[in-house]
C-alpha positions in Angstrom: 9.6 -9.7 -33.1 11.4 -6.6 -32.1 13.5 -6.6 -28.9 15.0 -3.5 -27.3 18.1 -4.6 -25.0 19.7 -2.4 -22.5 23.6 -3.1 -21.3 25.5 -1.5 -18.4 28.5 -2.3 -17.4 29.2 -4.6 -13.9 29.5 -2.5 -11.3 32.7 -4.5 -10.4 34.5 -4.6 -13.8 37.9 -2.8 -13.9 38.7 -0.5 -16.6 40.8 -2.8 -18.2 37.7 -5.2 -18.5 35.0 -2.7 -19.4 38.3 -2.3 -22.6 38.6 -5.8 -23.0 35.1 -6.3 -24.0 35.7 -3.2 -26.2 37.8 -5.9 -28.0 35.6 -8.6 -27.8 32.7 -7.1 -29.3 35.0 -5.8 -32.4 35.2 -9.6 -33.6 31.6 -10.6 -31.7 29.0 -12.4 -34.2 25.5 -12.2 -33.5 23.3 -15.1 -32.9 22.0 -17.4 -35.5 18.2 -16.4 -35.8 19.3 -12.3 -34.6 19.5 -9.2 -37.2 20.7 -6.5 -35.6 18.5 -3.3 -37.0 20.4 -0.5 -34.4 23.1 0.0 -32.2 24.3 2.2 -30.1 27.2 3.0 -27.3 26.5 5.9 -25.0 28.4 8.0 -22.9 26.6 7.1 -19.4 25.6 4.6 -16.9 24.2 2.2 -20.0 26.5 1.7 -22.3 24.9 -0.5 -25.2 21.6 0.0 -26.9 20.7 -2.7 -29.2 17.7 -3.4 -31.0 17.6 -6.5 -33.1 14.9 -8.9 -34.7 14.3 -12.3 -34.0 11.5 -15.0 -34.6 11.9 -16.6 -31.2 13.8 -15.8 -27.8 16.3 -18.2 -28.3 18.8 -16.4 -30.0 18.4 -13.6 -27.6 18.9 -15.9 -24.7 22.0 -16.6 -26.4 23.1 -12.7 -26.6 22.5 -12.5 -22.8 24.6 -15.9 -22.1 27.2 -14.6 -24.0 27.9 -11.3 -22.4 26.5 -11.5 -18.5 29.8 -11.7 -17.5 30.5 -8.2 -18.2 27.0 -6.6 -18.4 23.8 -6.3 -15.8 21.6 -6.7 -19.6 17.4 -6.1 -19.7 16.1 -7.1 -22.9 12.4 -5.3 -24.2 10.2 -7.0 -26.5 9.5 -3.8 -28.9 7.3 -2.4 -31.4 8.2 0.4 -33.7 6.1 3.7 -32.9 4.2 3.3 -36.1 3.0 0.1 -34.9 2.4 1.2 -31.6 0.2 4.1 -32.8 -2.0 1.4 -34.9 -2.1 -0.7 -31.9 -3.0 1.8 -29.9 -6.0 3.0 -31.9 -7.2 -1.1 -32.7 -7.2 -1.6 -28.6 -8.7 1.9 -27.9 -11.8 1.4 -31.1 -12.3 -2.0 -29.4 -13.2 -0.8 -25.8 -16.0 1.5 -26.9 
């Protein structure tokens, strides 16, 4: 399964933690059962975009645990627009 997760920042971190976990996430090691497939830092109110692959939710649950301390984090359960678009048309052919 494809899962979309969104990370912002605490609104209380100081700018010396917001660097800190700069640090941390140089040396960070994903979860057993988690491929990374994309991610991205923006320049914004959210400042991590990751979207990764994993058979089960455990190793995601394991992401979140490992960074709420520093980020408010929403994770999305995903498909790719490709899929989507064949999804879309299976569920649409199916209600006529």
């Amino acid at each position: 399964m494809l899962y979309v997760s969104i990370l912002s920042f605490k609104a209380s971190l100081s700018a010396a933690e917001q660097q800190a976990a700069l640090g941390r996430r140089a040396t960070y090691q994903f979860p057993d059962g988690y491929r990374a497939v994309a991610e991205y830092f923006l320049a914004g109110p959210t400042q991590v975009i990751n979207v990764g692959e994993a058979e089960t939710f455990e190793p995601l649950f394991k992401l979140i645990l490992d960074w709420q301390d520093v980020f408010d984090i929403a994770v999305y359960p995903a498909v790719t627009a490709e899929e989507g678009l064949q999804i879309g048309a299976r569920l649409m052919g199916a209600g006529k």
